[in-house]
MIZAMAR-844617 format. One line per 2 residues: number of its first residue (from 1); their letters; for each residue x negated, y negated, z of N, C-alpha, C, O, CB. Coordinates in nm, 3 decimals. Glycine has a CB too. Layout:
N
NUM> a> X,Y,Z,X,Y,Z,X,Y,Z,X,Y,Z,X,Y,Z | ...
//
This chain:
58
1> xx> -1.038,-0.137,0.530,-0.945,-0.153,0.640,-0.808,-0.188,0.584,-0.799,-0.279,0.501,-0.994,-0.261,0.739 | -0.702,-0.123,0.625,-0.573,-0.111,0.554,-0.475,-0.239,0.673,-0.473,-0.232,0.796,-0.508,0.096,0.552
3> xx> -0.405,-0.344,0.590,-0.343,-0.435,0.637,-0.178,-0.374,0.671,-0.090,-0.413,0.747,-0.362,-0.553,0.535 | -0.187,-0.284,0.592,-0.028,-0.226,0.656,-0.012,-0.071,0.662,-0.093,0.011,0.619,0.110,-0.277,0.549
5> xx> 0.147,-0.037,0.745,0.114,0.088,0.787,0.249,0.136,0.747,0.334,0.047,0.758,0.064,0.108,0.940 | 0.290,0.238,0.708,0.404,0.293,0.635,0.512,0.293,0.735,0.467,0.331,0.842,0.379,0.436,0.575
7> xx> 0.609,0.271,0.739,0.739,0.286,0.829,0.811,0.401,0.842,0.893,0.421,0.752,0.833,0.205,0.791 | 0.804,0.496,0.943,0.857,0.620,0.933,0.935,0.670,0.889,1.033,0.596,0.879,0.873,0.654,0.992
9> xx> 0.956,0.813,0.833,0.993,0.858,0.684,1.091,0.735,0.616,1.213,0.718,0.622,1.085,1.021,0.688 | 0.959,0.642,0.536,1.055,0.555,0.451,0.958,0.534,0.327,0.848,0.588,0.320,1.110,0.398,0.530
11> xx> 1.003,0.461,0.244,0.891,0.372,0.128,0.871,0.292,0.156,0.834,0.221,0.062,0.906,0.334,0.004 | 0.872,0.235,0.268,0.862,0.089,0.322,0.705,0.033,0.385,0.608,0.106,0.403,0.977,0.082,0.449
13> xx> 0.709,-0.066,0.404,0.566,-0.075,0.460,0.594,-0.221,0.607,0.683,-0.306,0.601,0.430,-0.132,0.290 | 0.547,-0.216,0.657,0.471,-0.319,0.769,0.327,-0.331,0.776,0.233,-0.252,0.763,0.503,-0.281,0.910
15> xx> 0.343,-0.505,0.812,0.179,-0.562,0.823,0.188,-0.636,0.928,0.245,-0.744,0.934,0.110,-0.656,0.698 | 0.108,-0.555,1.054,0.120,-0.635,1.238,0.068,-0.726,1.198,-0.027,-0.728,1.119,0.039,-0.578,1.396
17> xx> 0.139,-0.841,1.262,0.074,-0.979,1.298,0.003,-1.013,1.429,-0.080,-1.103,1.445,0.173,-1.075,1.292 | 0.049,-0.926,1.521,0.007,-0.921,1.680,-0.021,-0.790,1.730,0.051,-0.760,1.826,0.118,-0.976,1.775
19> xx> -0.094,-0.713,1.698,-0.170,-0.605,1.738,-0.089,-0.515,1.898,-0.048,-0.399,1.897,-0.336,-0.682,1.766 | -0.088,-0.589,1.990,-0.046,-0.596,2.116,0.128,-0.548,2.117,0.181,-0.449,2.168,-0.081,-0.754,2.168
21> xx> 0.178,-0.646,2.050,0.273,-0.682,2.060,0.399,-0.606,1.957,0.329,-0.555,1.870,0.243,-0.807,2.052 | 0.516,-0.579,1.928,0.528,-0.521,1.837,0.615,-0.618,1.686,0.705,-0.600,1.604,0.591,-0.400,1.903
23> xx> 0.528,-0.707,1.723,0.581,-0.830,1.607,0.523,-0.817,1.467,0.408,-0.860,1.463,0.534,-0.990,1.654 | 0.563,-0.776,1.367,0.542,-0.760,1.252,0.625,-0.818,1.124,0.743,-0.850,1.137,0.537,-0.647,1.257
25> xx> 0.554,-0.831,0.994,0.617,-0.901,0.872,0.643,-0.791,0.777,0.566,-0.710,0.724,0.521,-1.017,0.803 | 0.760,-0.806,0.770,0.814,-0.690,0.629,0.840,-0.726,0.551,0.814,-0.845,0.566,0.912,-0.609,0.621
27> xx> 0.903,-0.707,0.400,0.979,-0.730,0.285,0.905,-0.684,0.181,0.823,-0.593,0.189,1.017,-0.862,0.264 | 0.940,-0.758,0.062,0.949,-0.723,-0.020,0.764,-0.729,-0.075,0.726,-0.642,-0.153,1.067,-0.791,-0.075
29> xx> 0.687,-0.814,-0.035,0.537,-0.891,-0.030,0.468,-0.739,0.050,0.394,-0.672,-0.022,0.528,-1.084,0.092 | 0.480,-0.715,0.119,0.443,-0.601,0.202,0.436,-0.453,0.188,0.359,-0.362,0.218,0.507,-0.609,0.283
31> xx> 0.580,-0.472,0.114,0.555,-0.322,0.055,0.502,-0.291,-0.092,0.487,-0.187,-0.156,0.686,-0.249,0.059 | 0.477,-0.442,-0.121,0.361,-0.396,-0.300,0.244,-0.438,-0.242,0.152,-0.422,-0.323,0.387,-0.508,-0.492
33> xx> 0.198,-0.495,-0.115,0.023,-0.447,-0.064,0.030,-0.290,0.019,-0.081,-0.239,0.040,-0.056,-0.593,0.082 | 0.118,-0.234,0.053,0.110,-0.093,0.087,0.066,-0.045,-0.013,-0.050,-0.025,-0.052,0.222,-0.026,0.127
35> xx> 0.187,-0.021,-0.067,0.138,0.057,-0.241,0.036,0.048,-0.274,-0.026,0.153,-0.259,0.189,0.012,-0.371 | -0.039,-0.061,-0.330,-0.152,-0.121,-0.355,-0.245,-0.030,-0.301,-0.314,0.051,-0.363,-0.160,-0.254,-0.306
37> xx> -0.238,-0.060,-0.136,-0.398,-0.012,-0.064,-0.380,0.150,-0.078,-0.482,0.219,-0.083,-0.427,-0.068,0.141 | -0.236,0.220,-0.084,-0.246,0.345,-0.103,-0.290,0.398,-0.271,-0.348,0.507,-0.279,-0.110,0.392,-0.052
39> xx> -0.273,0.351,-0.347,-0.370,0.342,-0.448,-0.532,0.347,-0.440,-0.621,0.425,-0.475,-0.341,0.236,-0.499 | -0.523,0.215,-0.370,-0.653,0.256,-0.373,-0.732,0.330,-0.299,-0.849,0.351,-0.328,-0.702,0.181,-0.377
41> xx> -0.672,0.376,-0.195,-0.689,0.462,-0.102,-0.739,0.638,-0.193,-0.830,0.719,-0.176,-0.532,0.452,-0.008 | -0.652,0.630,-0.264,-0.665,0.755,-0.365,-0.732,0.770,-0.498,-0.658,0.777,-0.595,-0.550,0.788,-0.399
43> xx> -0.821,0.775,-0.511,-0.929,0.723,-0.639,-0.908,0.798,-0.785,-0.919,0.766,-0.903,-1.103,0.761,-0.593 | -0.860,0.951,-0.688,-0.811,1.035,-0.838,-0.658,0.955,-0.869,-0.638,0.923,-0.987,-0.780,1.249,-0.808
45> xx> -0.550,0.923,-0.765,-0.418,0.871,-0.795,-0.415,0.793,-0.887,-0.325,0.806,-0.970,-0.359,0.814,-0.705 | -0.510,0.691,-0.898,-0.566,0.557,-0.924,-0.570,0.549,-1.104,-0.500,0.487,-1.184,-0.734,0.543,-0.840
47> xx> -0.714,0.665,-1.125,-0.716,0.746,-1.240,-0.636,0.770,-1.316,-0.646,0.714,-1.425,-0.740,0.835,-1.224 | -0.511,0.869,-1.289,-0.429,0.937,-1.361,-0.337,0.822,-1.349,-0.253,0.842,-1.436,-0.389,1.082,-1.318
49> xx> -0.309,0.715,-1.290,-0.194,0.603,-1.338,-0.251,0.583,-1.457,-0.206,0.623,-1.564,-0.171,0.454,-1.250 | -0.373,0.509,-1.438,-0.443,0.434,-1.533,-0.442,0.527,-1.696,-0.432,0.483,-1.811,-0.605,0.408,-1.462
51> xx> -0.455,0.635,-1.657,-0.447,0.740,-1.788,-0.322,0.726,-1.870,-0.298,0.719,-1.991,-0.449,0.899,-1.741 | -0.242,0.723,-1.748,-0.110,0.764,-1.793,-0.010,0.634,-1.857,0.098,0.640,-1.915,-0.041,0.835,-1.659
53> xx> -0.113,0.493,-1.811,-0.041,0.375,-1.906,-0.104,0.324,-2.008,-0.076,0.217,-2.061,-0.008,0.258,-1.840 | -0.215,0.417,-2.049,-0.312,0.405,-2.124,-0.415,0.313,-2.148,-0.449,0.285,-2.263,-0.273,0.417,-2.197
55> xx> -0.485,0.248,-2.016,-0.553,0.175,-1.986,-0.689,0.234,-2.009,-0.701,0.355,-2.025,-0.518,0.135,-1.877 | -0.795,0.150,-2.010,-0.910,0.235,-2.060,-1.002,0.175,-1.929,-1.002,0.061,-1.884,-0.973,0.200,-2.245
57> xx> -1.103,0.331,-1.869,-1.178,0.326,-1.754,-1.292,0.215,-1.791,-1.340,0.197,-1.903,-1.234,0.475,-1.715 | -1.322,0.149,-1.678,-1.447,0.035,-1.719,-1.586,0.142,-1.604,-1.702,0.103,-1.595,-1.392,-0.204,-1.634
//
């Protein structure tokens, strides 16, 4: 289950605090757990970072 949702055409991210309501937390904290869950969201993306900083698969 993904805590935030991308902000239209941006790099940005939001994480609702009130479902209902349209009150939400942005900055700088928010948009490196976007990133994050879209990572992991993508398993091959994930992979080829990891390749590509030369980290080794466990």
């Amino acid at each position: 289950m993904r805590l935030t949702m991308r902000n239209h055409k941006s790099y940005t991210y939001r994480a609702s605090l009130i479902r209902v309501d349209n009150n939400c937390a942005i900055g700088d904290i928010v948009d490196k757990l976007g990133k994050y869950e879209d990572i992991c969201d993508d398993p091959e993306k994930l992979k080829k970072m990891m390749q590509e900083k030369g980290i080794p698969e466990q």
